[in-house]
N, C-alpha and C positions, 0 to 999 in steps of 0.2 A: 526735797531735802534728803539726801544722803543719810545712813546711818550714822556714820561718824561724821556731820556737820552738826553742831550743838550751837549752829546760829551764833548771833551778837549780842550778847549779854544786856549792852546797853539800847539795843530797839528791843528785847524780851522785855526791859523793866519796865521803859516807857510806852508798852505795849501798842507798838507803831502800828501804823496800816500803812497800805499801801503808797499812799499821797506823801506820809513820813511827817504828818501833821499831829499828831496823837497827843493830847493833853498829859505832858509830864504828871511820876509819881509825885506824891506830897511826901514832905521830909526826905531822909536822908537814902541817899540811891547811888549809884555808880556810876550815872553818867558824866563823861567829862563836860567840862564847859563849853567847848567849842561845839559840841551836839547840844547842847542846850540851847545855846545863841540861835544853831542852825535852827533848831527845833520851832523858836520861839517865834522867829524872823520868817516862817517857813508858814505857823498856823495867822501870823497877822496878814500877811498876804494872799491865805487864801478866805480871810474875813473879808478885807477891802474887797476881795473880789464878787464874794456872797452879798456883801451889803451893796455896792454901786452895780451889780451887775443883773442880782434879784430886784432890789427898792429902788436905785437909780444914784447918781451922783449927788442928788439933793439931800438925801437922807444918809452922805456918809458925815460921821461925826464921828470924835474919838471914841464917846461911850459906846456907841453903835458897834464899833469897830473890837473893844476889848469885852464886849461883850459875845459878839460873837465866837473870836479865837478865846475865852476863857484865860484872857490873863489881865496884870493890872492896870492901870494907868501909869503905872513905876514902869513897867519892863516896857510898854511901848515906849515909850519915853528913850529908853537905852536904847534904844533902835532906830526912832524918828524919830522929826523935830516935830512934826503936824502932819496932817490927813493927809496935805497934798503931796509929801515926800512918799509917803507909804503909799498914795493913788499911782503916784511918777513908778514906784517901783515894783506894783502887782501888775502896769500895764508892760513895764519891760520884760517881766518875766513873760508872759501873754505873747508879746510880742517876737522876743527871743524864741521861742518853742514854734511860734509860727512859722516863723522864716527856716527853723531849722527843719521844717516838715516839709516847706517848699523844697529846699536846696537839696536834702537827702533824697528826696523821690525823683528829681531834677537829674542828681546826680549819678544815677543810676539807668539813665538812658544814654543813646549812643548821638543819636539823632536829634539834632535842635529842636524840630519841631514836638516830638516825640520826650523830650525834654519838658516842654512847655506844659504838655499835657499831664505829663506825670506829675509836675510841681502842682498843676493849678487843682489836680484831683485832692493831691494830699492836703490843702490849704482848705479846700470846703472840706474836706474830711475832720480835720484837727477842727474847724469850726465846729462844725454839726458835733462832735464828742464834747465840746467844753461853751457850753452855751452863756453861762454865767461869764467867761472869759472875753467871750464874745462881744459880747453885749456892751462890757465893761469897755473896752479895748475899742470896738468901732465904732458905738454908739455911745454912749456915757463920756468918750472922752472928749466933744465937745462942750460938753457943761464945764468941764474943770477948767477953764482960762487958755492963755496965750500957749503957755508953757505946754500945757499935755498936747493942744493940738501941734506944736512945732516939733514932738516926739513921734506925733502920729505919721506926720507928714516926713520925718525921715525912716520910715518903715515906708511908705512907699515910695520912698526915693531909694531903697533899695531895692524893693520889684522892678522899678524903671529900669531902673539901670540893669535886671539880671533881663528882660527884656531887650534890652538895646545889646547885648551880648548875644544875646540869640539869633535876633535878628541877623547882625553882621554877621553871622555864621551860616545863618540863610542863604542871604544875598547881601555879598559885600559891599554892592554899589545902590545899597536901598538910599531913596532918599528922605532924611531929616529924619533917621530913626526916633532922635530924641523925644518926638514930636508924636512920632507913633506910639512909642512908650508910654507917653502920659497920656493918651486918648486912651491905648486899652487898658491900663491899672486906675483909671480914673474912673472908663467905665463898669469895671468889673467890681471896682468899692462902692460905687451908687447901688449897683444889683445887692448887694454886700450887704450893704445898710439898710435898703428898705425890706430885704427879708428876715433882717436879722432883731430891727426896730420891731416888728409886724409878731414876732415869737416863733420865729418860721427857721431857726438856724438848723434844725434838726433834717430841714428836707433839702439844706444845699448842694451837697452830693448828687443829687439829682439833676441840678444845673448845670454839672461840669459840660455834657458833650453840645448843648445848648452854646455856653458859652465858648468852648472850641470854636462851635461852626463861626457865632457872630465874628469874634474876633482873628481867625484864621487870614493871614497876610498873605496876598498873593506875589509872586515874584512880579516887580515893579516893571513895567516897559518903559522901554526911551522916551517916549513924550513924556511919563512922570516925570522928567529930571527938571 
């Protein structure tokens, strides 16, 4: 910080960190509302993520939940209807952040294949940093009904398909990309999950060139078609 930056008044009161989750002042302060909301919205989601992602989906409940993030059962309320709205939306932000880890590291290479690799590093990477996220997001969201898994399942309908891009950029005449897509994002989630279930998310960077080799597409020959 610069001499003459004197910082944001309203993160100095509510003496933020990092995460921008910080337990507002009591009484009366300068923060607008709309940092409030954010503020508020911001530490209940990273409760749900502490309670289903440390103890497991079984043990998320509302108390659980306003206990952790330090607010009421009034202001969760203002914000969710139930557990499961507030679960639906610690895993989108999870998720969100995921894909944006992939695509930006993705997007920064020239070469499909070389593409590939860059995303899939960044993706154990952003795992291995955020364990509890992890957890929550690939493991835990079976427990919570239909709904969280048909969220899950279009997070990897979106790798499929950055997959099935690549590919064609490979070899335009691969055949039944689609097919291929879902055998390597299917397998790379099973590897996913049993290290991630196991407490092991912190050594998945380790797997990336492993999982290169297994999954590495060779260009398809004529009898493939």
């Amino acid at each position: 910080m610069g001499h003459g930056d004197r910082g944001d008044p309203g993160r100095e009161a509510a003496g933020e960190t990092a995460g921008g989750t910080a337990k507002l002042p009591s009484g009366r302060h300068r923060l607008s509302r709309d940092y409030v909301a954010s503020n508020q919205r911001a530490r209940i989601l990273r409760a749900v993520t502490e309670v289903a992602g440390g103890r497991g989906y079984s043990q998320l409940t509302i108390d659980a939940i306003v206990g952790a993030s330090a607010i009421s059962k009034k202001t969760f309320y203002e914000h969710f209807r139930n557990k499961e709205e507030a679960f639906f939306a610690a895993c989108e932000s999870v998720a969100s952040r995921m894909t944006a880890a992939f695509d930006d590291a993705a997007a920064r290479r020239a070469e499909p294949d070389a593409r590939l690799r860059a995303g899939l590093g960044a993706l154990l990477e952003f795992l291995a940093a955020e364990p509890l996220g992890a957890r929550m997001a690939v493991v835990e969201v079976l427990a919570a009904g239909p709904e969280a898994v048909a969220r899950r399942d279009r997070v990897k309908r979106h790798f499929c398909a950055t997959v099935v891009e690549h590919l064609l950029a490979m070899y335009p005449d691969f055949p039944e990309p689609e097919l291929a897509a879902e055998v390597i994002v299917g397998g790379v989630h099973e590897v996913l999950y049993s290290r991630i279930s196991r407490g092991e998310a912190h050594a998945l960077p380790a797997l990336r060139r492993g999982l290169v080799r297994m999954y590495a597409i060779p260009a398809p020959r004529p009898a493939d078609h």
